[in-house]
NUMIGU-697512 format. One record per residue (C-alpha): residue in one letter; x, y, z. Coordinates in steps of 0.02 Angstrom, whole numbers. Last residue first. Layout:
NUMIGU-697512
<node rest="A" xx="X" yy="Y" zz="Z"/>
...
This chain:
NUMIGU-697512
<node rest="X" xx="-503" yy="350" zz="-796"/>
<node rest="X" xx="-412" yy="201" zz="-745"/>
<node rest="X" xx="-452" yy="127" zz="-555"/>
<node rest="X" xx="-315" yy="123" zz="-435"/>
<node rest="X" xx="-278" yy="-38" zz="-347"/>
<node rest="X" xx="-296" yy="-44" zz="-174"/>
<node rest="X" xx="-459" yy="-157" zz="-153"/>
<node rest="X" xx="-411" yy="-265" zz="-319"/>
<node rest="X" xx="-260" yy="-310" zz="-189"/>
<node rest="X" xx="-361" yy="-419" zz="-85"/>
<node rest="X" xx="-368" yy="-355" zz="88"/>
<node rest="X" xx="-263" yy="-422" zz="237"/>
<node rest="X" xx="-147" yy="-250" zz="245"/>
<node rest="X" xx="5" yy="-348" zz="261"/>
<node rest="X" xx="-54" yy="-467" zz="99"/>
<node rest="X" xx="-114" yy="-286" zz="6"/>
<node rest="X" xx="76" yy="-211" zz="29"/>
<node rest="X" xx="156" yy="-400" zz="-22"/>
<node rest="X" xx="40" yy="-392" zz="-179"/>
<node rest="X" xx="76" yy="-206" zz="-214"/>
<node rest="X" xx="269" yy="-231" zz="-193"/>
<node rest="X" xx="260" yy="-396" zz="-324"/>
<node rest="X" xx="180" yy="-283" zz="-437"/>
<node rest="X" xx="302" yy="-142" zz="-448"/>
<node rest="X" xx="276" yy="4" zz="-374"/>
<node rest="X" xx="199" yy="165" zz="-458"/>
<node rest="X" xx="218" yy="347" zz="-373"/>
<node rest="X" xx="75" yy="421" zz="-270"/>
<node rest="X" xx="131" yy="509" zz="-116"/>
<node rest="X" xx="65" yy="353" zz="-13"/>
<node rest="X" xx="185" yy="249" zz="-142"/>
<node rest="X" xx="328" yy="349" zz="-120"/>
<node rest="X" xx="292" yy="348" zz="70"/>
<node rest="X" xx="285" yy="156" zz="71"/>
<node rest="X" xx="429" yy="145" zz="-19"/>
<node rest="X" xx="517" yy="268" zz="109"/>
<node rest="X" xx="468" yy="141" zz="240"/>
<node rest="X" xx="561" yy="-15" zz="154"/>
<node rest="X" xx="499" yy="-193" zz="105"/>
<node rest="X" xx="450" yy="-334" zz="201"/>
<node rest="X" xx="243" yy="-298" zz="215"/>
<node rest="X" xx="228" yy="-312" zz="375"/>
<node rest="X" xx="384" yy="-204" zz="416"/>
<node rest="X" xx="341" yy="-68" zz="268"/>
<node rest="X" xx="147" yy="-85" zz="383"/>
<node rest="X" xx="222" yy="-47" zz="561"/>
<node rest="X" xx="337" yy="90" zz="466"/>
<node rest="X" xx="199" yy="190" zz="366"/>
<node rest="X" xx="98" yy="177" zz="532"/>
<node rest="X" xx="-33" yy="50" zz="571"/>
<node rest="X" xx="-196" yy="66" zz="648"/>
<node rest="X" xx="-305" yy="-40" zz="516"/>
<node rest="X" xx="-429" yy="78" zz="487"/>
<node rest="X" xx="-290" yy="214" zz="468"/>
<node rest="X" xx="-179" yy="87" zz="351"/>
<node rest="X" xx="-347" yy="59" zz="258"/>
<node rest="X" xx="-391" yy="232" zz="227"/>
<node rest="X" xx="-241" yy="289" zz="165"/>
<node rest="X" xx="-210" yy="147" zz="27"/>
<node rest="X" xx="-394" yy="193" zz="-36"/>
<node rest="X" xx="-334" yy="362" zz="-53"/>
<node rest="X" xx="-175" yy="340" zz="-100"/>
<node rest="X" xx="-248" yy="216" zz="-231"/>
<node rest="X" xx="-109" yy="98" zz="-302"/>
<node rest="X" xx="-21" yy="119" zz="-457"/>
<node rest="X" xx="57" yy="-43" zz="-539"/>
């Protein structure tokens, strides 16, 4: 799954969180939070636990195909 850094960006700012407030939310590590904000894949499970911190549904983060 690919997740929009853009969309991804946006919430964590709305929200207030930093990459490390959100990877401890979320239950999984900073640095795959950074991969992800730099734009690399995660699994599914990652993006669901990522989107559950957040409080969005994860449709909202997903990327779109061009």
């Amino acid at each position: 799954m690919r997740l929009d850094r853009a969309k991804l960006c946006a919430i964590i700012v709305k929200k207030d969180l930093t990459s490390i407030e959100l990877s401890k939310k979320a239950g999984i590590s900073a640095q795959t939070i950074c991969s992800i904000r730099k734009g690399r894949s995660c699994r599914d499970d990652t993006g669901i636990k990522i989107a559950k911190a957040l409080g969005v549904n994860i449709s909202e983060l997903m990327e779109m195909e061009q």
